[in-house]
C-alpha positions in Angstrom: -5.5 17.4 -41.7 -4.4 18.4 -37.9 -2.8 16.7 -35.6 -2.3 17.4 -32.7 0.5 15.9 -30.6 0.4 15.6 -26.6 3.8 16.5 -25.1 4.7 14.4 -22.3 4.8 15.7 -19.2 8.1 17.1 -18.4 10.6 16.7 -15.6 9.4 19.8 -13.8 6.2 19.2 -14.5 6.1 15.5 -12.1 8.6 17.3 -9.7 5.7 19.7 -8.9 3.0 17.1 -9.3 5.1 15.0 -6.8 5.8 17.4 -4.3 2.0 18.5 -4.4 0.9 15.3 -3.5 3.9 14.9 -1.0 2.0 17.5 0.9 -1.3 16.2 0.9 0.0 12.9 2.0 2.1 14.5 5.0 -1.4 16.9 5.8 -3.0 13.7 6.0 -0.3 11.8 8.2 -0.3 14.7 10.3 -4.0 15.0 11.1 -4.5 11.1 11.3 -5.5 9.1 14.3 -3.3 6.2 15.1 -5.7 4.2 13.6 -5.7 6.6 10.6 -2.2 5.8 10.2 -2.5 2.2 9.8 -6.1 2.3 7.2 -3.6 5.0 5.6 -0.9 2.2 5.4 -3.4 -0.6 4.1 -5.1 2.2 1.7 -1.5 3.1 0.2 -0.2 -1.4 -0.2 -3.7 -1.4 -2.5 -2.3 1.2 -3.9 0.8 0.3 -4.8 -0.1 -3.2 -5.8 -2.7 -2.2 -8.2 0.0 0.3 -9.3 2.1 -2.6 -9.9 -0.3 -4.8 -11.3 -1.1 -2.4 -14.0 2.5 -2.2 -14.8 3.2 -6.0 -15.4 0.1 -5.8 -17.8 1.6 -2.6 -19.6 4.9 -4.5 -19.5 6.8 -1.7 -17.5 9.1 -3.5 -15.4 10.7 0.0 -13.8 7.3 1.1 -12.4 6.1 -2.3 -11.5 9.7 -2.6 -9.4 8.9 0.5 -7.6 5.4 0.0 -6.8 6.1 -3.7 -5.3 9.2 -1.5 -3.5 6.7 0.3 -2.1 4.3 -2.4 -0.9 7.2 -4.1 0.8 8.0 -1.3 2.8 4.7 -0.8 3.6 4.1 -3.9 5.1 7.3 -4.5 6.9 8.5 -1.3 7.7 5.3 -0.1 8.2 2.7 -3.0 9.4 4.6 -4.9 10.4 6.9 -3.1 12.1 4.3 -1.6 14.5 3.4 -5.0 15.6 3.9 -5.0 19.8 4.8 -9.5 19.9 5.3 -9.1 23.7 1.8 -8.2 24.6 0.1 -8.6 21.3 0.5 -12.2 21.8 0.0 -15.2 19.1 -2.3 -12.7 17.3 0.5 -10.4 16.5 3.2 -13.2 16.1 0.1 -14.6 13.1 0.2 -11.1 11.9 4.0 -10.8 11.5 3.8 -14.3 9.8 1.5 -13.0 7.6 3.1 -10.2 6.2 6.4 -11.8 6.3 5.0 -14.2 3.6 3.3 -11.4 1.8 6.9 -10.0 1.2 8.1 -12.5 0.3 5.1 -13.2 -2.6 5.3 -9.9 -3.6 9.1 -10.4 -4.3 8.2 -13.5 -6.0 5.7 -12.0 -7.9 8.5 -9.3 -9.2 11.1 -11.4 -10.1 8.4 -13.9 -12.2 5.9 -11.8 -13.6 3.2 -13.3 -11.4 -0.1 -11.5 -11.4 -1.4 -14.3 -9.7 0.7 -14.0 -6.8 -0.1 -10.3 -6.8 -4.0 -11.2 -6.1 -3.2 -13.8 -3.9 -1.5 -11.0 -1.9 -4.4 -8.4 -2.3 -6.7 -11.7 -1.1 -4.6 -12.0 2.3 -4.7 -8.2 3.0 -8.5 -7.6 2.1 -9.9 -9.0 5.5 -7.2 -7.2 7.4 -8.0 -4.6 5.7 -11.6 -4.8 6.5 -11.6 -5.8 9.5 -9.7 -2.4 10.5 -12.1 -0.7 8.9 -15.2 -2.5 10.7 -13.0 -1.3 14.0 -12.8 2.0 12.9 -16.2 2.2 12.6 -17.0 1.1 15.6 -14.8 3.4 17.2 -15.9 6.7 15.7 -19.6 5.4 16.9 -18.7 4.7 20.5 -16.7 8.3 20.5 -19.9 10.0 18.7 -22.3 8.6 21.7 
């Protein structure tokens, strides 16, 4: 009898909706510790891989390109890049091995498809992950005593 039909959003409508959360992301950059920064930077690769992930399953190749973009830059221009190898030692020479080869599986994983390289890439960043998380915690306990 009715229907009713949902416009898409329009053009303007995602400009504003992009630039709203622009701001929130910058307020948050801007009011992060150091180690804010870098749970922000793990925070946004889930993110963007899940993004991704639910794009190869929808069969959108234009978002899932993006979002694995994204994750890339993340991780080398973002964790990896703040890597110190002169006194971080073999731990950060491991790290930037590690998210070397994360790259290049999430590349992999967009050229093929791979939603099993996508996990396996979510599975290598988890304990990281964690484990900054678990320091984090610690920190704000030590500053709170």
């Amino acid at each position: 009898m009715f229907s009713a039909t949902i416009a898409p959003p329009s053009n303007r409508a995602r400009q504003f909706a992009g630039a709203y959360q622009q701001v929130g992301v910058q307020t948050m950059v801007n009011e992060a510790s150091p180690h804010g920064l870098v749970t922000l930077l793990f925070d946004g690769f889930f993110a963007a891989v899940n993004r991704a992930r639910g794009a190869m399953r929808a069969g959108d190749p234009q978002v899932k390109g993006s979002a694995l973009m994204q994750a890339v830059r993340i991780v080398d221009e973002g964790l990896k890049a703040s890597l110190n190898l002169e006194s971080g030692g073999k731990l950060a020479a491991d790290l930037s091995d590690l998210y070397a080869y994360v790259c290049l599986r999430l590349t992999q994983a967009n050229l093929r498809n791979d939603e099993k390289a996508l996990e396996e890439c979510l599975g290598l960043m988890s304990p990281l992950r964690d484990a900054w998380n678990a320091i984090g915690e610690s920190a704000d306990a030590r500053a709170r005593n």
